[in-house]
N, C-alpha and C positions, 0 to 999 in steps of 0.2 A: 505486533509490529514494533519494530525499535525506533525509539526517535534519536535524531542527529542532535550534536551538538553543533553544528558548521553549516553550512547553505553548503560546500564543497562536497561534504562525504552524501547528503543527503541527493545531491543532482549525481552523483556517480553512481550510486545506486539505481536513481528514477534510468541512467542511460543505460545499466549493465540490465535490469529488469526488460527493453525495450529494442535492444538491441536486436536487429534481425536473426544472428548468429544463436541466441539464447534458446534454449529448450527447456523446455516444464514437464517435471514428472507427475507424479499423481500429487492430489491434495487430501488430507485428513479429514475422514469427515468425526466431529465431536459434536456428544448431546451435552447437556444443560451442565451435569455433573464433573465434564471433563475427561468423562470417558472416551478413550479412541474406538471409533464401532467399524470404520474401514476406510476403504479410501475409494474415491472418486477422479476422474480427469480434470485438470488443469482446465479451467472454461477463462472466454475472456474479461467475462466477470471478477475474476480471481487479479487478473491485470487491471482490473479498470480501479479496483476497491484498494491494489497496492500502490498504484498510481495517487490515487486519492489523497489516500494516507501520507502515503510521503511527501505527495504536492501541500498540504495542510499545515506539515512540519515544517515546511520552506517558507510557507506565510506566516508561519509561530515567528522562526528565527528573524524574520525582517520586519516585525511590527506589525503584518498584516493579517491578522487573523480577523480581521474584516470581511476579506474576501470574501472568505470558505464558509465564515458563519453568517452572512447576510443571504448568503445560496440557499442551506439551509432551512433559510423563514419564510421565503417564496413556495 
């Protein structure tokens, strides 16, 4: 996952990922080494974990990374 340097690029992304319009091809699946062994469908897991991620980065950029890692310890 790439991280943002901006709160701006990182929420255009979070809205271009979420966008009703948006459509998901398949996902990679990779073992331990990095090998690519095939690919699988786009689950909504796959959204929730880029959502995550990028929601994480948006708490990095404004000081809060409180948030995400007090979540975590629960």
């Amino acid at each position: 996952m790439m991280n943002y340097e901006n709160v701006k690029d990182a929420l255009k992304e979070l809205v271009a990922l979420n966008n009703p319009g948006t459509t998901f091809g398949k996902v990679s699946t990779i073992i331990d080494s990095g090998v690519k062994t095939g690919e699988r469908k786009f689950e909504v897991k796959d959204l929730q974990e880029s959502n995550y991620e990028l929601l994480a980065n948006v708490c990095d950029l404004l000081g809060l990374s409180d948030i995400y890692l007090d979540e975590e310890e629960e």
